[in-house]
C-alpha positions as YAML, in Angstrom:
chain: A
units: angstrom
residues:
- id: 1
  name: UNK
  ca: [40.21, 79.05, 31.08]
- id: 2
  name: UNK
  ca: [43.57, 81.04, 30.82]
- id: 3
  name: UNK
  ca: [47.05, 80.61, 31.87]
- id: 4
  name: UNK
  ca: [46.89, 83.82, 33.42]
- id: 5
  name: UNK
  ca: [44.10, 85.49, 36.25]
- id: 6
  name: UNK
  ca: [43.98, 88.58, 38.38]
- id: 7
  name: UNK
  ca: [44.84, 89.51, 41.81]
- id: 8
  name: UNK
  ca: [45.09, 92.05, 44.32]
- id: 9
  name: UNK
  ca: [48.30, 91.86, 45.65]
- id: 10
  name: UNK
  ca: [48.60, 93.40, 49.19]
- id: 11
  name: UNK
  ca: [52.03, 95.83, 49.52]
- id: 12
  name: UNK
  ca: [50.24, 97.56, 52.94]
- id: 13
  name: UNK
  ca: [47.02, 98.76, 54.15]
- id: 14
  name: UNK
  ca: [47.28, 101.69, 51.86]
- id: 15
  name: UNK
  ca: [48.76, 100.06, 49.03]
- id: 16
  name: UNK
  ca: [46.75, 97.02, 47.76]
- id: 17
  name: UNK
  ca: [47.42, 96.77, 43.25]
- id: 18
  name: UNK
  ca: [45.82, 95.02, 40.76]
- id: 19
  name: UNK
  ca: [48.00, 92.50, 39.50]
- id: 20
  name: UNK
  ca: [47.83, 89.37, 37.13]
- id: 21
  name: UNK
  ca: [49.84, 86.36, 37.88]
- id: 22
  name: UNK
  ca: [49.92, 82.42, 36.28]
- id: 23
  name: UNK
  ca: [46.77, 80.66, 37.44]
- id: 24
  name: UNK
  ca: [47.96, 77.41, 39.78]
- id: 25
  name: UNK
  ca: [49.29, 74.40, 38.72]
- id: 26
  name: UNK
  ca: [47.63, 71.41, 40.32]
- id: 27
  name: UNK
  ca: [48.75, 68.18, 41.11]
- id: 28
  name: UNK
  ca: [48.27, 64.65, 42.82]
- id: 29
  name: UNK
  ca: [45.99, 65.15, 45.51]
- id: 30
  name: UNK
  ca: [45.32, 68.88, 44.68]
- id: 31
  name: UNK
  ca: [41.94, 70.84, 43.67]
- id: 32
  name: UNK
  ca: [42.08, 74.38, 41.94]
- id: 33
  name: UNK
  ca: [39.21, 76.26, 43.22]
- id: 34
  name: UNK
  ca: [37.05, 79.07, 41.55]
- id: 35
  name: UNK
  ca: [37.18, 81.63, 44.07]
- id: 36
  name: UNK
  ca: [33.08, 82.90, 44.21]
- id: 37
  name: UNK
  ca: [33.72, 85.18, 47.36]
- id: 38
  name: UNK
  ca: [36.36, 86.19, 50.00]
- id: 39
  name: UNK
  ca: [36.08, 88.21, 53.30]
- id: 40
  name: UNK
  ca: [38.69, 90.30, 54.40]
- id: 41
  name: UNK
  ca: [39.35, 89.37, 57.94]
- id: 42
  name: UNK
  ca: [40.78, 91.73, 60.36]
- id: 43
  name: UNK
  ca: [44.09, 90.19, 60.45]
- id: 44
  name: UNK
  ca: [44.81, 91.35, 56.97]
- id: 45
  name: UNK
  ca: [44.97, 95.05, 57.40]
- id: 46
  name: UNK
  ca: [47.03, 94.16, 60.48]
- id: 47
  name: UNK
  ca: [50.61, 95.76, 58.84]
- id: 48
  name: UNK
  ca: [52.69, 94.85, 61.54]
- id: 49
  name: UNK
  ca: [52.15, 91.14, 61.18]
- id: 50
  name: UNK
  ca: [52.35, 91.44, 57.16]
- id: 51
  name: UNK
  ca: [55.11, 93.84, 56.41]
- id: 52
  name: UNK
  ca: [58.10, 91.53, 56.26]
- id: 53
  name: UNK
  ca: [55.91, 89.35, 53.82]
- id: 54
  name: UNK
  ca: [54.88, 91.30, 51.41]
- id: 55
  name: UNK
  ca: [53.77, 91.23, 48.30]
- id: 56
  name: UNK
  ca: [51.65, 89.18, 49.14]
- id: 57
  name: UNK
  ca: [47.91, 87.81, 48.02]
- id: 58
  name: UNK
  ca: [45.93, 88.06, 51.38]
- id: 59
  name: UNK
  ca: [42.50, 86.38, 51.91]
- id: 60
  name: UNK
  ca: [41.95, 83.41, 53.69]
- id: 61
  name: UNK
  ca: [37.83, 82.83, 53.98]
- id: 62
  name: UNK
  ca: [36.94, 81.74, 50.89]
- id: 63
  name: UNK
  ca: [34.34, 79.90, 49.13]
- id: 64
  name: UNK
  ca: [33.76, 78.80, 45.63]
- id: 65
  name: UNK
  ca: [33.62, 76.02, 43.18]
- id: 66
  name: UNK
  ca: [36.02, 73.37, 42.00]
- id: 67
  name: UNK
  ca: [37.42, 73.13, 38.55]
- id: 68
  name: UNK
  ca: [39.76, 71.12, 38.67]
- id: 69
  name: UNK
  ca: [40.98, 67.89, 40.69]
- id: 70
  name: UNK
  ca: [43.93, 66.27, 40.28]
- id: 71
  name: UNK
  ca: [44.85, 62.80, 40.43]
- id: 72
  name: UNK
  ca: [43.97, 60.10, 43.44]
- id: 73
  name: UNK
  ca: [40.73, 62.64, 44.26]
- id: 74
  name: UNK
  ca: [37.54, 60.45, 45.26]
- id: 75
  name: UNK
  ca: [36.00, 62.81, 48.12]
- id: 76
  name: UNK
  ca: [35.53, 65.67, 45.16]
- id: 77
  name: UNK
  ca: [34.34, 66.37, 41.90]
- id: 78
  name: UNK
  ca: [34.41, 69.02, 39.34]
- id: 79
  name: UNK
  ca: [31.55, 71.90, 40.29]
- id: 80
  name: UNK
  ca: [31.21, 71.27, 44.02]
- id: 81
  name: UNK
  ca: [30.46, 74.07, 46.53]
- id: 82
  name: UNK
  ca: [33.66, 74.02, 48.45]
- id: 83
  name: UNK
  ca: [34.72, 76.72, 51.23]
- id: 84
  name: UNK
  ca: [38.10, 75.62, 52.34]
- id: 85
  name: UNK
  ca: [40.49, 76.17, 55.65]
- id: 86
  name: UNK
  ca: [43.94, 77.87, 54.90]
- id: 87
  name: UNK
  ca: [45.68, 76.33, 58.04]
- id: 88
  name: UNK
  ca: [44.91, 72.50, 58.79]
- id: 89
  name: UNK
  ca: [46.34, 70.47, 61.94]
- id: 90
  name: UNK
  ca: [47.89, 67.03, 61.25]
- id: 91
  name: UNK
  ca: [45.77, 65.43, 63.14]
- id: 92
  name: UNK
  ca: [48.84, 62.59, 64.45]
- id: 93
  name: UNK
  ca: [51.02, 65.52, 67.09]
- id: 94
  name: UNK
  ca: [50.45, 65.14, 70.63]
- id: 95
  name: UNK
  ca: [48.61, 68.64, 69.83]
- id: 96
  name: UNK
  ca: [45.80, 66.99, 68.21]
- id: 97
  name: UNK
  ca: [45.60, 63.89, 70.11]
- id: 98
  name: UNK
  ca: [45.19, 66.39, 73.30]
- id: 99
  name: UNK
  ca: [42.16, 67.93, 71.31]
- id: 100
  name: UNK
  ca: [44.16, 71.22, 70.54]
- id: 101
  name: UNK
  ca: [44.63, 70.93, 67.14]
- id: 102
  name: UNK
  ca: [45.52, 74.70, 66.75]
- id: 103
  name: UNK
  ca: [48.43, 74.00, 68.76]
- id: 104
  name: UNK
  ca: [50.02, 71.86, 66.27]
- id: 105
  name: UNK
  ca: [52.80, 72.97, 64.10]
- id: 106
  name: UNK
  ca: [51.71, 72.19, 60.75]
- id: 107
  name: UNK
  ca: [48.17, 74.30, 61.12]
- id: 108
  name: UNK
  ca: [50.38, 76.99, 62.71]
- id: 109
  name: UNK
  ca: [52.83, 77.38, 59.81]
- id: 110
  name: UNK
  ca: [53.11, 74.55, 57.76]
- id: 111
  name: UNK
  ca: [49.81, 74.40, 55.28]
- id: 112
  name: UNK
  ca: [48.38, 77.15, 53.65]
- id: 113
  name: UNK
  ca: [46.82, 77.69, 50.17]
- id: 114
  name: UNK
  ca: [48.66, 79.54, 46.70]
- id: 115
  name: UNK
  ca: [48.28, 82.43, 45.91]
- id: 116
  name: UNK
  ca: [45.42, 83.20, 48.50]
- id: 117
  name: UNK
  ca: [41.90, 84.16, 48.45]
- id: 118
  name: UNK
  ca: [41.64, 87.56, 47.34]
- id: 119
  name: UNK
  ca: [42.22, 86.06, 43.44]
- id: 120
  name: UNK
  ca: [40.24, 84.19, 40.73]
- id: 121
  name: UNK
  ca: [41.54, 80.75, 41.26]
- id: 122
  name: UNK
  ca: [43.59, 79.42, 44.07]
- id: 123
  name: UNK
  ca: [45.23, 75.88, 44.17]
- id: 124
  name: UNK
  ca: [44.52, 73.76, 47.59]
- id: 125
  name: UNK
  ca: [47.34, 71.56, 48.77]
- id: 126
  name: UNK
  ca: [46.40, 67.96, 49.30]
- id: 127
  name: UNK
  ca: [46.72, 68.62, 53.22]
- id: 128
  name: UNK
  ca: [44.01, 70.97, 52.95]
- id: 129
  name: UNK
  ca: [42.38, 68.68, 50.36]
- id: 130
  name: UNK
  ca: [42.33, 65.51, 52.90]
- id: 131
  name: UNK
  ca: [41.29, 67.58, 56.26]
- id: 132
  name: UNK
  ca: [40.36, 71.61, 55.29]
- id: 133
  name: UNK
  ca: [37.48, 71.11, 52.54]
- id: 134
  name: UNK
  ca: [33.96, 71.05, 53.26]
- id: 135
  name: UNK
  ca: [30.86, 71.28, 50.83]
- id: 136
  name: UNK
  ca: [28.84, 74.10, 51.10]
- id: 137
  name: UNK
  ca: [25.50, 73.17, 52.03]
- id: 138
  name: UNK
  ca: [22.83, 73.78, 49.38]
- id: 139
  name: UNK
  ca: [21.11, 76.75, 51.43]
- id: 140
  name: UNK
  ca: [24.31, 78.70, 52.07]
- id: 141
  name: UNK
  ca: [25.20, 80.91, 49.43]
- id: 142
  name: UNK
  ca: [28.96, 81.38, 48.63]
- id: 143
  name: UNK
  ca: [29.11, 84.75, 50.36]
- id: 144
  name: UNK
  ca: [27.57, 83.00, 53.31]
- id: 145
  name: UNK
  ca: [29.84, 80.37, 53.27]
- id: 146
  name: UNK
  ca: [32.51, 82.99, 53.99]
- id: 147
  name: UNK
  ca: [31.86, 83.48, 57.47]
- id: 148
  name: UNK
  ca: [32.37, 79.57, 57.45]
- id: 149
  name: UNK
  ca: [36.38, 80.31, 59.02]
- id: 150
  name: UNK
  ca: [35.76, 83.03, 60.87]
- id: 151
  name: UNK
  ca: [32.89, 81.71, 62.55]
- id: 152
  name: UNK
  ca: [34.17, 78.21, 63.17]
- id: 153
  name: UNK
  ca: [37.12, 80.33, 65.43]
- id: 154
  name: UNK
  ca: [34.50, 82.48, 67.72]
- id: 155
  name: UNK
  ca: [32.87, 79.08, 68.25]
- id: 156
  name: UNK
  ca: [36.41, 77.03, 69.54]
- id: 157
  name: UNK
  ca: [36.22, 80.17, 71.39]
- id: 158
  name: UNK
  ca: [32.98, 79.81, 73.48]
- id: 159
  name: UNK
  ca: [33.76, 76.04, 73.56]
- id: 160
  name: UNK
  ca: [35.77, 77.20, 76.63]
- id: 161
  name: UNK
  ca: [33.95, 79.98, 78.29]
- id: 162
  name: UNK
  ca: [30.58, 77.31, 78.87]
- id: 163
  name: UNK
  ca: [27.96, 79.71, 77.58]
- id: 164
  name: UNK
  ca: [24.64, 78.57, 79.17]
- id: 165
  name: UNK
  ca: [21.49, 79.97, 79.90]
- id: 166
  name: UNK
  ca: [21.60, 81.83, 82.66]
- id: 167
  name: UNK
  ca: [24.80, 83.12, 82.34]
- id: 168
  name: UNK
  ca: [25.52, 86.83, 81.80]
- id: 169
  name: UNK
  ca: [28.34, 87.61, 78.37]
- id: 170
  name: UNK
  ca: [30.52, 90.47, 78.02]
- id: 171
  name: UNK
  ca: [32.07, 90.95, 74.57]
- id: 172
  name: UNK
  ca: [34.40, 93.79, 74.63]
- id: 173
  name: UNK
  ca: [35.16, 94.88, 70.75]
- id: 174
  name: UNK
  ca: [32.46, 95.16, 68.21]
- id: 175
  name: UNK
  ca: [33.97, 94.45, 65.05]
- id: 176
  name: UNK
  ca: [33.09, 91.20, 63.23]
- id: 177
  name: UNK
  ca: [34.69, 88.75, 65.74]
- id: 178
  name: UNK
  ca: [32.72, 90.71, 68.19]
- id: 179
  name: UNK
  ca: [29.29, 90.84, 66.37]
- id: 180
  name: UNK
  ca: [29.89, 86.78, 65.71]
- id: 181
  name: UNK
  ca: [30.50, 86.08, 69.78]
- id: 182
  name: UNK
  ca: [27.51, 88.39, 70.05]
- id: 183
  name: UNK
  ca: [25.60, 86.49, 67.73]
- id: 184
  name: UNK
  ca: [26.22, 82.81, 68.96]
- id: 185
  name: UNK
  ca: [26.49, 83.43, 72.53]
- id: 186
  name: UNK
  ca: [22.33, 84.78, 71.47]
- id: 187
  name: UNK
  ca: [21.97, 81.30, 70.16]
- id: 188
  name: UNK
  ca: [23.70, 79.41, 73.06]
- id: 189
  name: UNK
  ca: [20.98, 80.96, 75.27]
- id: 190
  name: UNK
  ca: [22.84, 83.55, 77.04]
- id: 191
  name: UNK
  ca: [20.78, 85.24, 79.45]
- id: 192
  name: UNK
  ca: [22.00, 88.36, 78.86]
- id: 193
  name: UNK
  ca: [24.48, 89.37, 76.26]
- id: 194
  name: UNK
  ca: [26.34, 93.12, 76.51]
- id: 195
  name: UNK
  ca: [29.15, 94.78, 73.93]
- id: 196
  name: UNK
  ca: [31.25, 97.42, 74.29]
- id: 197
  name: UNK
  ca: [33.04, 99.34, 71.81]
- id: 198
  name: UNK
  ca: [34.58, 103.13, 71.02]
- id: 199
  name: UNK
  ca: [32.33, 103.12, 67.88]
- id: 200
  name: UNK
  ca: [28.84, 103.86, 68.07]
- id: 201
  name: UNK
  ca: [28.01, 102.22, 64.48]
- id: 202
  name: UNK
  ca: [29.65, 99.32, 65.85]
- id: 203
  name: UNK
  ca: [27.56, 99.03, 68.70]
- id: 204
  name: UNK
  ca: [24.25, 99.60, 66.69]
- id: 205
  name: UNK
  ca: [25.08, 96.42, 64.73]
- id: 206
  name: UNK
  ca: [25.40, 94.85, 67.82]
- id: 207
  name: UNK
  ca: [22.24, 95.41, 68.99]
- id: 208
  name: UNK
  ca: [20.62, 94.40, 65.82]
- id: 209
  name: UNK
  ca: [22.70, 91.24, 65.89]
- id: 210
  name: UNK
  ca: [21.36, 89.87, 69.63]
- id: 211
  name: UNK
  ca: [23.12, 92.01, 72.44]
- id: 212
  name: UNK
  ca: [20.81, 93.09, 75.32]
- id: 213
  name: UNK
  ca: [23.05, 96.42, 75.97]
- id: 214
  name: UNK
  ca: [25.52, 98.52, 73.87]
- id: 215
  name: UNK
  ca: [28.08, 100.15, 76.14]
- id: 216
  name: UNK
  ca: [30.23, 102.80, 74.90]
- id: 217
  name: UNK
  ca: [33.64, 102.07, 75.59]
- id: 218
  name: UNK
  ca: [35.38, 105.19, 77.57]
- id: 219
  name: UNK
  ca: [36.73, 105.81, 80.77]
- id: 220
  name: UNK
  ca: [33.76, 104.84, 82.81]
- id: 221
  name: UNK
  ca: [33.65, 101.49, 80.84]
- id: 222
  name: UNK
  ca: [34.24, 98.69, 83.94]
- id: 223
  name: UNK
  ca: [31.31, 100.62, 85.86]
- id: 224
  name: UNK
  ca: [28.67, 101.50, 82.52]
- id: 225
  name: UNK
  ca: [29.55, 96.86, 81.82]
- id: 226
  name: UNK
  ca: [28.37, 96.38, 85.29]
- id: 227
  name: UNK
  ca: [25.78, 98.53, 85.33]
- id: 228
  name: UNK
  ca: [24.53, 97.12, 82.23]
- id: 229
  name: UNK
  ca: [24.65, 93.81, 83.94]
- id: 230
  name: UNK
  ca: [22.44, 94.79, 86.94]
- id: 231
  name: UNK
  ca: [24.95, 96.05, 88.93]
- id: 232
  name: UNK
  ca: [26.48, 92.62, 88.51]
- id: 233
  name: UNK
  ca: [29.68, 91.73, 86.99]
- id: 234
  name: UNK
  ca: [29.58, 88.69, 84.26]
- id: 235
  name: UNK
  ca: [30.55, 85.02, 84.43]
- id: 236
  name: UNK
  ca: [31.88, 85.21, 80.62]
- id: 237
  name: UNK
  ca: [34.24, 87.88, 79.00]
- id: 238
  name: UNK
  ca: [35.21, 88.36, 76.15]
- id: 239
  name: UNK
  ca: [38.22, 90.66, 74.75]
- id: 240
  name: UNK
  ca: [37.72, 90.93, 71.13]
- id: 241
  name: UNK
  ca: [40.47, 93.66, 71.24]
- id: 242
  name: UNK
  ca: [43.95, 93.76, 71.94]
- id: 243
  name: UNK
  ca: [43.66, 97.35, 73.14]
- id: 244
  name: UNK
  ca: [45.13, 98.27, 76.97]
- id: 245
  name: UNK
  ca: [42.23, 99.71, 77.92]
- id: 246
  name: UNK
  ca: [39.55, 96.48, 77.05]
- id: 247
  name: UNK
  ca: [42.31, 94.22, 78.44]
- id: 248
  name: UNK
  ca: [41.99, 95.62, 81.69]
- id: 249
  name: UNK
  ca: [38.22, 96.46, 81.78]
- id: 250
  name: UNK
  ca: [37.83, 92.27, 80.60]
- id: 251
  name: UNK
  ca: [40.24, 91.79, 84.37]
- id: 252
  name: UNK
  ca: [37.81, 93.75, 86.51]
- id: 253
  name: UNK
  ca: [34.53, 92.50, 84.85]
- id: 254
  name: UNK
  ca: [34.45, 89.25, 85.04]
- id: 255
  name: UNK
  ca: [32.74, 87.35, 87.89]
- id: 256
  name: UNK
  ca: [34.32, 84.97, 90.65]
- id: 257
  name: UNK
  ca: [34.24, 81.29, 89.17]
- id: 258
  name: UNK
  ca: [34.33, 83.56, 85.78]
- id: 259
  name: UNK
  ca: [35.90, 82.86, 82.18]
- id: 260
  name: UNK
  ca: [37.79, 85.70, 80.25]
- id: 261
  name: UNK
  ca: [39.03, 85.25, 76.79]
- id: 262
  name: UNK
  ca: [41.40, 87.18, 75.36]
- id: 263
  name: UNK
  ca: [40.37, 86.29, 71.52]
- id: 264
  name: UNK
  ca: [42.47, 89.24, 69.96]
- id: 265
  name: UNK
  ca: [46.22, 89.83, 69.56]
- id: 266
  name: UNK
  ca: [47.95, 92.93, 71.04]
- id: 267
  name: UNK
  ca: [49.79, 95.30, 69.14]
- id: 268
  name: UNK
  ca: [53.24, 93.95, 68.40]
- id: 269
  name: UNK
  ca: [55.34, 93.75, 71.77]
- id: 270
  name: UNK
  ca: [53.10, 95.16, 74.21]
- id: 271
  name: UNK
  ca: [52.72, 93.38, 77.61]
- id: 272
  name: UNK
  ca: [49.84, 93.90, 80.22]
- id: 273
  name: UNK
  ca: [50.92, 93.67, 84.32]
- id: 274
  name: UNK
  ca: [48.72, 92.86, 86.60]
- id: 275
  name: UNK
  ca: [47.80, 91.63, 90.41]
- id: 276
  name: UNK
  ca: [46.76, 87.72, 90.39]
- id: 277
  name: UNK
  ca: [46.08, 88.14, 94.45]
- id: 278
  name: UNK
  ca: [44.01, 91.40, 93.38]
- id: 279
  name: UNK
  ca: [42.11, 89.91, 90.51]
- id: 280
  name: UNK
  ca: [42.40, 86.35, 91.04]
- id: 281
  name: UNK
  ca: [43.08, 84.95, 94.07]
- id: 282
  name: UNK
  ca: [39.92, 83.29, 96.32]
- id: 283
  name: UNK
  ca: [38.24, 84.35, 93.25]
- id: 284
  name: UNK
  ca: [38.82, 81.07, 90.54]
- id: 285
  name: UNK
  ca: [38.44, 83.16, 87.51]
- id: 286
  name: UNK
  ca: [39.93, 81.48, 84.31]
- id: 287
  name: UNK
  ca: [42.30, 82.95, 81.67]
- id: 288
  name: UNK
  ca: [42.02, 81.87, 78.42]
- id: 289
  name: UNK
  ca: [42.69, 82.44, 74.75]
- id: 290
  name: UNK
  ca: [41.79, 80.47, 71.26]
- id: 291
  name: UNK
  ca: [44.10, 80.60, 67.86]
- id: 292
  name: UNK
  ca: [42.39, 79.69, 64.91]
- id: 293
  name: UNK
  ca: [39.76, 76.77, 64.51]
- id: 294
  name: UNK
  ca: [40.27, 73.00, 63.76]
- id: 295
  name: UNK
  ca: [38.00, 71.05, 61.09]
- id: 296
  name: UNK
  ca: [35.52, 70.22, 63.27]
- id: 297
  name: UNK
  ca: [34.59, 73.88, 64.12]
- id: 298
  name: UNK
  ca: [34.37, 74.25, 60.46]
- id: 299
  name: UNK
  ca: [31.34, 71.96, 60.17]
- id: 300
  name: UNK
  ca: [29.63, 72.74, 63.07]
- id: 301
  name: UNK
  ca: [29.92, 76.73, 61.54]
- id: 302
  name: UNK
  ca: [28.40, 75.55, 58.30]
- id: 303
  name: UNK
  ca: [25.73, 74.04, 60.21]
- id: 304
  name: UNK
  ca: [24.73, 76.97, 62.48]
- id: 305
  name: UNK
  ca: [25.30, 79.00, 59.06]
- id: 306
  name: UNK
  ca: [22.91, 76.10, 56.98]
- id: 307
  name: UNK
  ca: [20.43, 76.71, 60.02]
- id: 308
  name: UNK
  ca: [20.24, 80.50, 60.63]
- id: 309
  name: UNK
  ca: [21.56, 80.14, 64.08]
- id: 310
  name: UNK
  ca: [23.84, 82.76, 63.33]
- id: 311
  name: UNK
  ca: [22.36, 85.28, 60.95]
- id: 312
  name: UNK
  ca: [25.88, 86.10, 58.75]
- id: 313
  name: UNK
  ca: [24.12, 87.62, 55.89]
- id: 314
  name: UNK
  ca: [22.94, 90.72, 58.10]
- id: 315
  name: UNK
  ca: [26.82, 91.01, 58.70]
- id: 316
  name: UNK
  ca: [27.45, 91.80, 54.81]
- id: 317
  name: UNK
  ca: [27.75, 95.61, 54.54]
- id: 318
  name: UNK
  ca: [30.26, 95.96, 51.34]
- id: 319
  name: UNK
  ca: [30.83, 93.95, 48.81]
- id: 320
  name: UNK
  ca: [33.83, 95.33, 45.32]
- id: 321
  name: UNK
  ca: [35.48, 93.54, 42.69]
- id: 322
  name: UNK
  ca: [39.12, 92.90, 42.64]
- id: 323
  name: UNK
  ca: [39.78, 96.09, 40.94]
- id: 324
  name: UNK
  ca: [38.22, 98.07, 43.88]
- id: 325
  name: UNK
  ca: [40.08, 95.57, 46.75]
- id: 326
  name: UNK
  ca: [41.50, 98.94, 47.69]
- id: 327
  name: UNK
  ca: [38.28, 100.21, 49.03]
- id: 328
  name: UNK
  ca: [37.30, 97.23, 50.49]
- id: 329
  name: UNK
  ca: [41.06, 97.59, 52.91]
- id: 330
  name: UNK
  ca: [39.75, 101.34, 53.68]
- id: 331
  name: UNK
  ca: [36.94, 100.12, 55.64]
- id: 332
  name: UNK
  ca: [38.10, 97.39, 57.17]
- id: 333
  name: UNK
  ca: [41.60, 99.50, 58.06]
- id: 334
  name: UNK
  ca: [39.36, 102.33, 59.31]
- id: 335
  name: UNK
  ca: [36.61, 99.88, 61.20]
- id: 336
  name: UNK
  ca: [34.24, 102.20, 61.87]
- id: 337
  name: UNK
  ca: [31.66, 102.10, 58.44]
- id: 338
  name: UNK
  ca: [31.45, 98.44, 57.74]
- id: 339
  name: UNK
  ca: [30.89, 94.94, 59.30]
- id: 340
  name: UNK
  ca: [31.75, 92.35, 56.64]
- id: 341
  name: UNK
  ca: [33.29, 93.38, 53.23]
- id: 342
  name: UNK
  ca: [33.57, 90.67, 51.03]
- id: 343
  name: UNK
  ca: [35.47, 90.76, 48.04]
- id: 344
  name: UNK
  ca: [34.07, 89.04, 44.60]
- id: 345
  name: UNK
  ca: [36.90, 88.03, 42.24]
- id: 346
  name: UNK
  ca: [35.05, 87.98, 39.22]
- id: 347
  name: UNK
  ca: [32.51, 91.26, 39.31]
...
């Protein structure tokens, strides 16, 4: 192996270079990891949250294949299957002890891998070693094992919306978050599971992936959700979009005794009024959101992956190189031709 690999080091949406940099130094405690695959996630074509950061090497669902532990490593070995979790809670805060281990302070800014995924090798600190590893089970493949993050945080999701048979789902948003709470909220037994989106390609993978009804999202979108939902509204909600417009749709949707989750970030700043005696008063709905996903997420994601519960390899619509990382950005920026992109460091 070389002192030096390539990366694609993100400058903006627009703007994403090949680059080579020194491959990581390991030490005590630490693993360097071949990096097999890595999906681009929405949150890294989100500008506003990157642009006093940059350069930067994005790419934070990985998977791939240890070459090289360093010293004091038992769990491990050279040529294990590994996908690994960027952020990892330190499992001793009153955060974790409380069970909300993506509360705590070190997950939320303190761990995170170097450079990041979208390169040939990356080194994983030994926080991430001790409690943000987990061997890839030998019937996932490494692009599989991608959705392994991403999944793990739509599942902390529906942890709190109680998805049971019998019970109607609304996922507003149909981008990959979406088309995963689509997907498991199918497995969970759902009775009926409806998406809405602005993009009609969107919602065609969403009916291919489980949901019961597509619903285009436009001005008639709170009545064309109920409709859907035989002229009922639905006991779980889900806002997979930060966007006014699905906000408020999720608020008049929702059922009394209802859950709504507001799973996506807004745009940077903006705020949402709104009537708690008109929406929720006599009515017991629930407001909740979800950041991120502890370690325990993470297995139970490889096993619904290892299972088929969750059928992530009909999410796969793109896969480049490094060179082409560019493209890959496009689509995901533009959100309207592509589900999953994953990004292969060494094609």
């Amino acid at each position: 192996m070389t002192n030096e690999m390539r990366v694609a080091m993100y400058y903006a949406n627009d703007d994403v270079r090949l680059e080579k940099m020194s491959v990581p130094e390991i030490g005590p405690g630490e693993v360097l990891m071949k990096v097999e695959a890595s999906g681009i996630c929405g949150s890294d074509v989100m500008e506003w949250y990157r642009r006093d950061k940059v350069p930067l090497v994005l790419g934070h669902e990985v998977a791939g294949t240890i070459v090289e532990v360093g010293q004091n490593i038992k769990k491990y070995n050279v040529g294990d299957r590994i996908v690994a979790a960027h952020h990892v809670p330190c499992n001793t805060c009153e955060y974790c002890h409380h069970g909300h281990h993506t509360a705590c302070s070190s997950l939320q800014g303190g761990t995170n891998f170097h450079p990041g995924g979208f390169a040939e090798f990356v080194r994983l600190p030994d926080i991430n070693v001790d409690r943000g590893v987990f061997k890839i089970p030998d019937e996932v493949s490494f692009e599989e094992a991608t959705f392994a993050e991403p999944l793990a945080c739509v599942i902390r999701g529906q942890n709190k919306l109680d998805i049971a048979p019998g019970k109607s789902v609304i996922i507003i948003g149909a981008g990959i978050s979406g088309l995963l709470h689509v997907s498991l909220a199918r497995a969970r037994g759902a009775s009926t599971v409806i998406a809405a989106d602005i993009s009609e390609y969107r919602l065609d993978q969403a009916l291919r992936l489980g949901a019961d009804e597509a619903v285009i999202s436009d001005e008639n979108l709170v009545s064309d959700l109920i409709e859907a939902n035989g002229g009922e509204k639905a006991q779980c909600v889900v806002a997979c979009t930060g966007a006014m417009p699905a906000v408020k749709a999720a608020l008049e949707v929702v059922d009394k005794g209802g859950t709504v989750l507001f799973f996506a970030p807004t745009g940077q700043g903006e705020t949402f009024p709104f009537s708690i005696n008109d929406i929720f008063w006599k009515k017991e709905v629930t407001l909740t959101t979800t950041y991120a996903a502890s370690p325990m997420d993470h297995i139970a994601a490889l096993d619904l992956i290892r299972i088929g519960a969750v059928p992530v390899a009909d999410m796969i619509t793109h896969r480049f190189g490094l060179a082409d990382a560019q493209e890959g950005f496009n689509l995901v920026a533009k959100g309207d031709d592509s589900v999953k992109v994953i990004i292969m460091p060494h094609e």
